[in-house]
LOGU-79981 format. One record per residue (C-alpha): residue number from 1; residue in three letters; x, y, z. Coordinates in steps of 0.5 Angstrom, whole numbers. Last residue first. Layout:
! LOGU-79981
+-----+-----+-------+-------+-------+
!   i !  aa !    xx !    yy !    zz !
+-----+-----+-------+-------+-------+
! NUM ! ALA !     X !     Y !     Z !
...
+-----+-----+-------+-------+-------+
! end
This chain:
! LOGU-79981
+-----+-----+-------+-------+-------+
!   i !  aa !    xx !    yy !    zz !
+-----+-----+-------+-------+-------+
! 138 ! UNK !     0 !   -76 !   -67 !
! 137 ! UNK !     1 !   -68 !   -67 !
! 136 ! UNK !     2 !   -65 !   -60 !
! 135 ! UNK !    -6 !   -60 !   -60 !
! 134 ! UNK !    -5 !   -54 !   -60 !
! 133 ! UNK !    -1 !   -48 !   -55 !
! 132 ! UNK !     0 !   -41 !   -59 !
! 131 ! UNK !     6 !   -37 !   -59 !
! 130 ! UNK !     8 !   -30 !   -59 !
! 129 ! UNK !    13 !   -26 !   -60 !
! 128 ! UNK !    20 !   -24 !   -58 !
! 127 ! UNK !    28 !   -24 !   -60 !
! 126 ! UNK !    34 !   -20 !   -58 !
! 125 ! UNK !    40 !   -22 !   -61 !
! 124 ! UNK !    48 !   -22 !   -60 !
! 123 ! UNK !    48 !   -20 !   -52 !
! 122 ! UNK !    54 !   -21 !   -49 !
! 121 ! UNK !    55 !   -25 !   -43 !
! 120 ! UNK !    60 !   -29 !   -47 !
! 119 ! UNK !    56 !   -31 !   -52 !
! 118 ! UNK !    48 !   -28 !   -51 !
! 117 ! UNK !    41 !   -31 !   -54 !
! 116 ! UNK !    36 !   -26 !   -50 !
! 115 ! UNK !    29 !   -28 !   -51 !
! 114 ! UNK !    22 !   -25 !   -50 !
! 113 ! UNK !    15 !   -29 !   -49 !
! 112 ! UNK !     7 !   -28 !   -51 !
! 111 ! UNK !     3 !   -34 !   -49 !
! 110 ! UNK !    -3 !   -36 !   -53 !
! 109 ! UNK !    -7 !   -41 !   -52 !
! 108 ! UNK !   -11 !   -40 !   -46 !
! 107 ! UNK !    -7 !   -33 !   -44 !
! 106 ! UNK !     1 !   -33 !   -41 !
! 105 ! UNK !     4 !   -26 !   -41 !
! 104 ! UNK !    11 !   -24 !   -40 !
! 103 ! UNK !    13 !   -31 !   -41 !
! 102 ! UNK !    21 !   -30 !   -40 !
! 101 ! UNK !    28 !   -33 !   -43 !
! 100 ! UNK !    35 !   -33 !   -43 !
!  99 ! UNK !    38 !   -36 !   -49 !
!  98 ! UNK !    46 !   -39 !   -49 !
!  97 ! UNK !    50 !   -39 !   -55 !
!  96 ! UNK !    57 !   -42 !   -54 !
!  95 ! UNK !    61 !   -40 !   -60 !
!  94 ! UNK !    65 !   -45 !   -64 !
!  93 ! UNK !    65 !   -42 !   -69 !
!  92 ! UNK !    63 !   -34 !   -70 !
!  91 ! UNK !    57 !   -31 !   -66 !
!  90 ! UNK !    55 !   -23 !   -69 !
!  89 ! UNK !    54 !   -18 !   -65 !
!  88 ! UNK !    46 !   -14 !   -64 !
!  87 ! UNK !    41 !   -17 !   -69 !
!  86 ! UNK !    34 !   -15 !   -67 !
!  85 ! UNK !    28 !   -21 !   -68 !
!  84 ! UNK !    21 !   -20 !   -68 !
!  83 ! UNK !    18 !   -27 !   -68 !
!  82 ! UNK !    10 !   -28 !   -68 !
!  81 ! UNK !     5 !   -34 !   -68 !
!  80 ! UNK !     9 !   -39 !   -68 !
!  79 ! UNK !     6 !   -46 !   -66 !
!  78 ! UNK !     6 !   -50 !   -60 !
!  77 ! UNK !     6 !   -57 !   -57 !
!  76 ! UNK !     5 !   -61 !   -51 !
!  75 ! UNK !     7 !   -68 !   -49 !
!  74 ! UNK !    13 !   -65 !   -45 !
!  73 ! UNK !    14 !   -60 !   -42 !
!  72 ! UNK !    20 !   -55 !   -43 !
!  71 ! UNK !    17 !   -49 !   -41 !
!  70 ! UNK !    12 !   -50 !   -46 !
!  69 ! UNK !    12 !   -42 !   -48 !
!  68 ! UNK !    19 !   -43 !   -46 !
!  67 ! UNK !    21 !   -48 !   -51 !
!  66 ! UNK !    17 !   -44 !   -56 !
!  65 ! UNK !    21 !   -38 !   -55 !
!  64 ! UNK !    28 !   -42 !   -55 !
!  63 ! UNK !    26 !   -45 !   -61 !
!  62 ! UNK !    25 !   -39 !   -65 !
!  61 ! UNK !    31 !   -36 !   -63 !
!  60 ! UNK !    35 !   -41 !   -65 !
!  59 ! UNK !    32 !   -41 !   -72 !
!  58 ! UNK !    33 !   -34 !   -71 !
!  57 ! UNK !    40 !   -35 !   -70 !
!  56 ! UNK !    40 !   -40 !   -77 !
!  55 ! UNK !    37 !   -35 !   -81 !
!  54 ! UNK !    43 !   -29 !   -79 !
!  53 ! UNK !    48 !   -34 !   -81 !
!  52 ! UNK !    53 !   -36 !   -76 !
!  51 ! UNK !    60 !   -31 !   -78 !
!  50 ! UNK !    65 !   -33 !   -82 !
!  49 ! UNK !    63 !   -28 !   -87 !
!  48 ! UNK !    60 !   -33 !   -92 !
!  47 ! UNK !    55 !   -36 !   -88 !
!  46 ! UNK !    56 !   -40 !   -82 !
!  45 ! UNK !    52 !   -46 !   -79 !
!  44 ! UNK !    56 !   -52 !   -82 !
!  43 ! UNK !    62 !   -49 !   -79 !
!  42 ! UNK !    59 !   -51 !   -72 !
!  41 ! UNK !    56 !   -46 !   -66 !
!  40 ! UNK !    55 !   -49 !   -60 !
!  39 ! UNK !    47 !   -48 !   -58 !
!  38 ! UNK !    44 !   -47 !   -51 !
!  37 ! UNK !    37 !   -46 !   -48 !
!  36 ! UNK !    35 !   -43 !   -42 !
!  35 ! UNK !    28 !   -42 !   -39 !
!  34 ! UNK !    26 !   -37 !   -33 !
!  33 ! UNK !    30 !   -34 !   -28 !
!  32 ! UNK !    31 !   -41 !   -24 !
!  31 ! UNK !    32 !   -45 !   -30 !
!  30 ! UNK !    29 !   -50 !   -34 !
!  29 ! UNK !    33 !   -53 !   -39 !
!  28 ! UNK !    34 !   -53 !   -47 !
!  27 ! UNK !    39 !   -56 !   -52 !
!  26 ! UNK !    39 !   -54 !   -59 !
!  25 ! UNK !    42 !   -59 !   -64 !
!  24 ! UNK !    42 !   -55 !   -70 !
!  23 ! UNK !    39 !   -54 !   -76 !
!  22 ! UNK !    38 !   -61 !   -77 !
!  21 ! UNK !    35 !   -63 !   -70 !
!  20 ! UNK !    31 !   -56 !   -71 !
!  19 ! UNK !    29 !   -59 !   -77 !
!  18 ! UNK !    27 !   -67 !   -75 !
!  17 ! UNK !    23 !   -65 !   -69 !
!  16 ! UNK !    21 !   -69 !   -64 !
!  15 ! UNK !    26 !   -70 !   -59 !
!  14 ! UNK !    29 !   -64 !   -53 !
!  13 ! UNK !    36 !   -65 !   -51 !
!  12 ! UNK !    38 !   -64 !   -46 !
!  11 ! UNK !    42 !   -58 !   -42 !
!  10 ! UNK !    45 !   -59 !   -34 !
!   9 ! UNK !    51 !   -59 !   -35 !
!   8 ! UNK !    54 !   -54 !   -40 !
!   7 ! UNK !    55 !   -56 !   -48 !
!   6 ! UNK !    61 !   -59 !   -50 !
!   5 ! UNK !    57 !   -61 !   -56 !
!   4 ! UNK !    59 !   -68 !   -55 !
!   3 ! UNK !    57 !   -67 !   -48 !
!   2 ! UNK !    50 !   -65 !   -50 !
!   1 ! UNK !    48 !   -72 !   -53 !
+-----+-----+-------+-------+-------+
! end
């Protein structure tokens, strides 16, 4: 749930994938400039410098570029191709961390897409990559 994250109204939770719900939750939306994801920084998600691990952010990335390739549909799936990723601020506990996401090229299966993951309006990592539509598993 959302609310026992204190995450913004309007963020869902998407079901279906045992890692990402371990790693996070994240939550995700469809917005009016493109897809948006959300995640509330928690201790378990930190590393030894008090900070979120670097793994966990490219995680988060990962998830936002493929929700955005889908742009949260259900009953449709897709795989990683790619995911280039430039650390710009670190997040801390109990951050908000928002994704701000755009498809820059949609072919038949491949869909080329960009992310901003922010806390505060600030820019903490700039992801892009590329992923692939396929069969959603049985």
């Amino acid at each position: 749930n959302p609310n026992d994250f204190d995450i913004p109204e309007g963020f869902r939770h998407y079901d279906g994938d045992p890692a990402e719900d371990t790693l996070g939750p994240f939550f995700g939306k469809v917005g009016e400039q493109g897809f948006e994801t959300a995640f509330r920084a928690q201790a378990k998600h930190c590393n030894g410098h008090n900070t979120v691990h670097g793994g966990i952010l490219m995680s988060f990335a990962d998830y936002s570029l493929c929700m955005a390739g889908i742009d949260g549909e259900e009953g449709v799936s897709v795989i990683t191709i790619s995911c280039n990723n430039e650390f710009i601020l670190p997040a801390v506990e109990g951050d908000l961390i928002l994704g701000n996401c755009e498809v820059l090229r949609q072919g038949r299966s491949l869909i080329f897409v960009r992310c901003t993951l922010s806390v505060n309006g600030n820019h903490v990592l700039n992801s892009s990559g590329v992923v692939k539509r396929i069969p959603k598993p049985a």
